[in-house]
C-alpha positions as CSV (number, residue, x, y, z in Angstrom):
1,X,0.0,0.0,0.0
2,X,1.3,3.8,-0.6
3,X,0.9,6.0,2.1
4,X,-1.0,9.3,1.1
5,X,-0.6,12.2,2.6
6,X,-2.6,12.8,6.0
7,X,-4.6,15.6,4.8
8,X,-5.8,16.7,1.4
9,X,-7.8,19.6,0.1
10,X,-11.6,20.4,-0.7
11,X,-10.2,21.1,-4.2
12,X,-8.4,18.0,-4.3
13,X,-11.8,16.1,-3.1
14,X,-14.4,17.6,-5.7
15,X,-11.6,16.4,-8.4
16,X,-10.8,13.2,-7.1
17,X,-13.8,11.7,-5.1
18,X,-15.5,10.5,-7.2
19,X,-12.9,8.1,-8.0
20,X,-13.8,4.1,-7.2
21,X,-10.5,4.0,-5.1
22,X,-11.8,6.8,-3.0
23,X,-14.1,6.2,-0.3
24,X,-15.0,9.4,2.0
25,X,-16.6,9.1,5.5
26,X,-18.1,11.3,7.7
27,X,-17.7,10.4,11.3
28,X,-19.1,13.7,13.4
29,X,-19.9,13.4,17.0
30,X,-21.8,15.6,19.1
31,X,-21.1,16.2,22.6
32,X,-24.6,17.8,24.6
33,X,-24.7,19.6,27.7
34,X,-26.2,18.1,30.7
35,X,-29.6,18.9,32.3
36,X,-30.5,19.7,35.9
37,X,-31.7,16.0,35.8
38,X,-29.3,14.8,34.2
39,X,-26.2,17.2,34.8
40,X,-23.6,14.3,32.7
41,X,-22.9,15.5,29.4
42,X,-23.4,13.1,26.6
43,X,-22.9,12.5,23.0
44,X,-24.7,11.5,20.3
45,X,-23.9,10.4,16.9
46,X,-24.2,12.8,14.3
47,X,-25.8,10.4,11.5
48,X,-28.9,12.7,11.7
49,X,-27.3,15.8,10.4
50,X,-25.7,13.5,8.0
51,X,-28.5,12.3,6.2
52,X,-30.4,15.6,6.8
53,X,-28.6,18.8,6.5
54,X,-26.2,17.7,3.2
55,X,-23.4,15.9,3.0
56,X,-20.0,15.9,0.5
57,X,-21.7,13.9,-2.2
58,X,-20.7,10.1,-1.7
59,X,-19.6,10.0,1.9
60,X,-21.1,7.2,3.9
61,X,-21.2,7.6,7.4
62,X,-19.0,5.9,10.0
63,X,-20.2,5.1,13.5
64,X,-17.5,5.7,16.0
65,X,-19.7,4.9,18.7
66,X,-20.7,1.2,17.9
67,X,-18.3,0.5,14.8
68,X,-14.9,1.8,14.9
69,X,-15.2,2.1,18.8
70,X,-14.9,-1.3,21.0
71,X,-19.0,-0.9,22.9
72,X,-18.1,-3.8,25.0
73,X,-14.9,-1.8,26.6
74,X,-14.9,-0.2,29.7
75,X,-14.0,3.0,28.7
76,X,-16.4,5.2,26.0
77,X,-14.5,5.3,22.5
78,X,-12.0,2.8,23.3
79,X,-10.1,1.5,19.8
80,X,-12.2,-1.5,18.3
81,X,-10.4,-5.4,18.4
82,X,-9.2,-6.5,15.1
83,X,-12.3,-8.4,14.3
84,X,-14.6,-4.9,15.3
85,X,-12.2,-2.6,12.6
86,X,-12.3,-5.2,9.9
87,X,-16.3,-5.4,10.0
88,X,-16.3,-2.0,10.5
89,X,-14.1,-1.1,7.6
90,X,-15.6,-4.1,5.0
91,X,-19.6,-3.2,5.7
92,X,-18.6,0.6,4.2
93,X,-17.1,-0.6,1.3
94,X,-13.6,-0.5,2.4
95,X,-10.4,-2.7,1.3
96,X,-6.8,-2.5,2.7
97,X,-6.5,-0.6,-0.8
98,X,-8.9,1.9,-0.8
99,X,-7.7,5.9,0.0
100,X,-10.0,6.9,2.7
101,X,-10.8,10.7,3.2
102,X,-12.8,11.4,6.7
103,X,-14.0,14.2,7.8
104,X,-16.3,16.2,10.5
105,X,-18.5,19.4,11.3
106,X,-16.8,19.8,14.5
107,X,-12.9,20.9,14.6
108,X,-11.4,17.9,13.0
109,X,-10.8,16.0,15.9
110,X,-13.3,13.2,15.3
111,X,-12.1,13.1,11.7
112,X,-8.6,12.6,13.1
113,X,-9.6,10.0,15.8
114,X,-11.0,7.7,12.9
115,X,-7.7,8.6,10.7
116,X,-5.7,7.4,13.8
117,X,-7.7,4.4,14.4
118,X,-7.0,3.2,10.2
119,X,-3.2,4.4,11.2
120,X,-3.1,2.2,14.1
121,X,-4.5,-0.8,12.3
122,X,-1.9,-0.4,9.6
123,X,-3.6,1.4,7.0
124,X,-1.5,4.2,5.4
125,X,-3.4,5.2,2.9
126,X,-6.0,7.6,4.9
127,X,-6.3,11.1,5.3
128,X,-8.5,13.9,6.9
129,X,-10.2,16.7,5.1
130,X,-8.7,19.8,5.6
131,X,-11.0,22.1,7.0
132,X,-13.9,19.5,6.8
133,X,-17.1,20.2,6.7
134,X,-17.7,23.5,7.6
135,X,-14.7,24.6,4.9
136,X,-16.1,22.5,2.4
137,X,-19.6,24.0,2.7
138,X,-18.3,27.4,3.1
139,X,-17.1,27.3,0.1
140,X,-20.2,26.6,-1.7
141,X,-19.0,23.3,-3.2
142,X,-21.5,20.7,-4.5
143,X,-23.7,19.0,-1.2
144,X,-26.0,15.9,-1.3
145,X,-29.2,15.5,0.8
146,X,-31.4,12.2,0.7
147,X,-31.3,9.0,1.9
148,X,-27.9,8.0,1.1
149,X,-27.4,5.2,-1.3
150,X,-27.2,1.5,-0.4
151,X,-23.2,0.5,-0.1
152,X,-21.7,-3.1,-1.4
153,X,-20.0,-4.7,1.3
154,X,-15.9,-5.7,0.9
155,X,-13.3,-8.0,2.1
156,X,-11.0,-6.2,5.0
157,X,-8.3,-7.8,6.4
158,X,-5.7,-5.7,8.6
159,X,-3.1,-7.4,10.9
160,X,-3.7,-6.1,14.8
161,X,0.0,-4.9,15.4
162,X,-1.0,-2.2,17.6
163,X,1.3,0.4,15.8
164,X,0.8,4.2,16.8
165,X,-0.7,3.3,19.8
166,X,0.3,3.2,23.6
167,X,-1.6,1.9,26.4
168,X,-1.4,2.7,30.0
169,X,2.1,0.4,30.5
170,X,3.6,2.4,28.1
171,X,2.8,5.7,29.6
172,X,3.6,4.2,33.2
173,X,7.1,3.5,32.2
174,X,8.0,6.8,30.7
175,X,6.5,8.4,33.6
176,X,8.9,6.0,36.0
177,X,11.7,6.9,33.5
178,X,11.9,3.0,32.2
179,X,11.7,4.3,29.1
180,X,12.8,7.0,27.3
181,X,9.7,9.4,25.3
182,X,8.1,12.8,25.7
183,X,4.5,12.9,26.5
184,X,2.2,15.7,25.2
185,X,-1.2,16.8,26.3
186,X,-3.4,18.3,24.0
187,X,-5.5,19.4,26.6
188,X,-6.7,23.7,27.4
189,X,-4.0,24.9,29.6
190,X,-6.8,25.1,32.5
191,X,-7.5,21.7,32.3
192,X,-4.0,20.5,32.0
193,X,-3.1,22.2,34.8
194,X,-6.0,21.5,37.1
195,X,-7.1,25.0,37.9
196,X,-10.3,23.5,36.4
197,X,-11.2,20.1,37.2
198,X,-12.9,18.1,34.4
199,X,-12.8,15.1,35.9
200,X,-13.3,13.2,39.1
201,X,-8.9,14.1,39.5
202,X,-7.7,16.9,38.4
203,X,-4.0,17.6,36.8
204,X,-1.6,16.0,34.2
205,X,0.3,13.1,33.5
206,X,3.8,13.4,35.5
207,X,6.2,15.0,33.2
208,X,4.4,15.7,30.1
209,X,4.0,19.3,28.7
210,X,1.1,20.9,27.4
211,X,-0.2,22.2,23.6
212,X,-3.9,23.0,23.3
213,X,-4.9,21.3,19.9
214,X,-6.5,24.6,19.2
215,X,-3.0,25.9,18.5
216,X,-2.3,23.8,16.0
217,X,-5.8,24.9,14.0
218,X,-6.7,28.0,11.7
219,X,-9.6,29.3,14.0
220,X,-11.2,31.0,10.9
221,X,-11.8,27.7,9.0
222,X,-10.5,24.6,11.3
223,X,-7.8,23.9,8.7
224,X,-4.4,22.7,10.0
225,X,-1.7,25.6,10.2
226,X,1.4,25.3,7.8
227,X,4.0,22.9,8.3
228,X,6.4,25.3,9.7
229,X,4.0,26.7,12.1
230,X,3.0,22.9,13.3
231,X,6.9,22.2,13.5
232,X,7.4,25.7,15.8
233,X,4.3,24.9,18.1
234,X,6.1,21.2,18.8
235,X,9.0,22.5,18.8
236,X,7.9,24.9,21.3
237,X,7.2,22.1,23.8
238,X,9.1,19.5,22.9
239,X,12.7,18.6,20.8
240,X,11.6,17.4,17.8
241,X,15.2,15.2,17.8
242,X,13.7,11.6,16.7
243,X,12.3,10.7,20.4
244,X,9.3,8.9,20.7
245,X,6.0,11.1,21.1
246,X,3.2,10.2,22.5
247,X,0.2,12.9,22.5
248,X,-2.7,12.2,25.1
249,X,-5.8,14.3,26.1
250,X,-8.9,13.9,28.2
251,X,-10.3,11.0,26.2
252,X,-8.1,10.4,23.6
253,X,-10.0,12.3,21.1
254,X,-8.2,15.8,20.5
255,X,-4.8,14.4,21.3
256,X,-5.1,12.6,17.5
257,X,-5.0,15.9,16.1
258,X,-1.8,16.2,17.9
259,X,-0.7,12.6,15.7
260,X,-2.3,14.0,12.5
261,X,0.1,17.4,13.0
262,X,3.5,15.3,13.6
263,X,2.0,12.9,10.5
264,X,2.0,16.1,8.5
265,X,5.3,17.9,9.2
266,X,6.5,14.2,9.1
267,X,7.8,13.4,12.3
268,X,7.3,9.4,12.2
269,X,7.8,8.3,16.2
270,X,4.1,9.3,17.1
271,X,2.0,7.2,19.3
272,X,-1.3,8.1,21.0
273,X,-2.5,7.2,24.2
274,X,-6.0,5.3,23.6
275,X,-7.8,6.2,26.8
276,X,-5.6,9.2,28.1
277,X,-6.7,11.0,31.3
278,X,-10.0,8.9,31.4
279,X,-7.9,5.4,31.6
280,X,-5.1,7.3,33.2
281,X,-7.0,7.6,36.2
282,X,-9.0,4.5,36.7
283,X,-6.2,3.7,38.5
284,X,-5.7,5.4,41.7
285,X,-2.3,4.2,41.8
286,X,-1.4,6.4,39.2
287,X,0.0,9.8,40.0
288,X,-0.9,13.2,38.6
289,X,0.7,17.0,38.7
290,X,-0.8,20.3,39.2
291,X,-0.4,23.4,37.9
């Protein structure tokens, strides 16, 4: 398979969706406040503004809450088994040769998360609209509404080699210095440092350092900044010298926009931390900083 690059262009897409090869998903999710009954936020899929408020023309929609999620794990969004991707990936139309453009109506991030979980399953060629939807439609490019068409199902078979991911182990032995990495959160800098609690413990992971994903976006249009703006914001935090990164967040949602960024200035020793803070502190062994 050749890799493509992680993100393309709306221009690119009206020329070159069309093609057989191509296969574009939307995978949006929406996150809704709480009520005083019930004060938990929640989210939702967003396969109703899919089918009804227009859609790039061919996409099919990609469930990451049942499908390219594991719903049997304990934790919500946790990366699908082997068996769960390949299902997943075959019922859409999907072969290990198929270029797969995703996008979202959010910020990218759930665009990226299904990018990184086709990374992590050893699928290269994959990449994330560049601006997605909001961009796309923006720009008054063509939109389809309607049902969307019935899709033939394919053959998928990916190898579960666990690449581009790390787990809790991995994290604890960086964190005991076992292992030598650098650890990002992708977190707001109130949440990473605690001064707002989000979850039931506040703080960070021990030694990691912080860039909000929202630095590495064009607020204007949700597009990715330039490669040399991407490389300064890293660099900013962390030496970009060949080390092993791993990027983590709240849920492990935002902190794949941190992988799609290295993926695009091309910094190849990225992992990301399925679970982050949410798995992070199911164990009450493990420590956390503030501030």
């Amino acid at each position: 398979m050749t890799a493509t690059f992680p993100i393309v262009s709306s221009s690119w897409l009206v020329t070159n969706g069309a093609n057989p090869a191509v296969v574009i998903l939307e995978s949006s999710v929406f996150m809704e406040r709480g009520t005083a009954s019930s004060p938990e936020p929640r989210f939702r899929s967003g396969a109703e503004e899919f089918e009804s408020e227009g859609r790039v023309p061919g996409a099919r929609f990609a469930d990451l809450f049942e499908d390219f999620s594991d719903p049997d794990a304990a934790l919500p969004f946790t990366r699908p088994t082997v068996t769960q991707f390949n299902t997943a990936a075959g019922r859409l139309g999907i072969t290990p040769e198929t270029h797969v453009v995703i996008y979202d109506r959010l910020a990218g991030q759930w665009a990226s998360r299904l990018w990184w979980v086709f990374r992590s399953f050893g699928h290269e060629n994959v990449s994330v609209l560049d601006g997605g939807f909001k961009k796309y439609s923006r720009e008054g490019l063509p939109i389809e509404t309607g049902f969307p068409l019935p899709i033939e199902s394919k053959k998928y078979q990916s190898k579960d080699i666990n690449e581009f991911v790390a787990f809790r182990s991995d994290v604890r032995e960086i964190v005991e210095g076992r292992v030598p990495a650098s650890l990002v959160c992708l977190l707001k800098p109130d949440d990473y440092s605690g001064n707002v609690p989000v979850r039931s413990r506040a703080g960070h992971i021990p030694g990691s350092v912080n860039l909000p994903f929202t630095e590495l976006l064009n607020s204007d249009d949700n597009t990715l900044r330039g490669g040399d703006e991407l490389r300064e914001a890293f660099a900013s935090v962390v030496p970009l010298d060949g080390r092993t990164i791993i990027t983590y967040c709240g849920g492990g949602i935002a902190s794949t926009l941190g992988a799609l960024a290295l993926a695009v200035i091309g910094y190849a020793n990225t992992m990301e931390y399925d679970g982050s803070l949410v798995d992070w502190i199911s164990d009450p062994q493990s420590p956390l900083e503030i501030g």
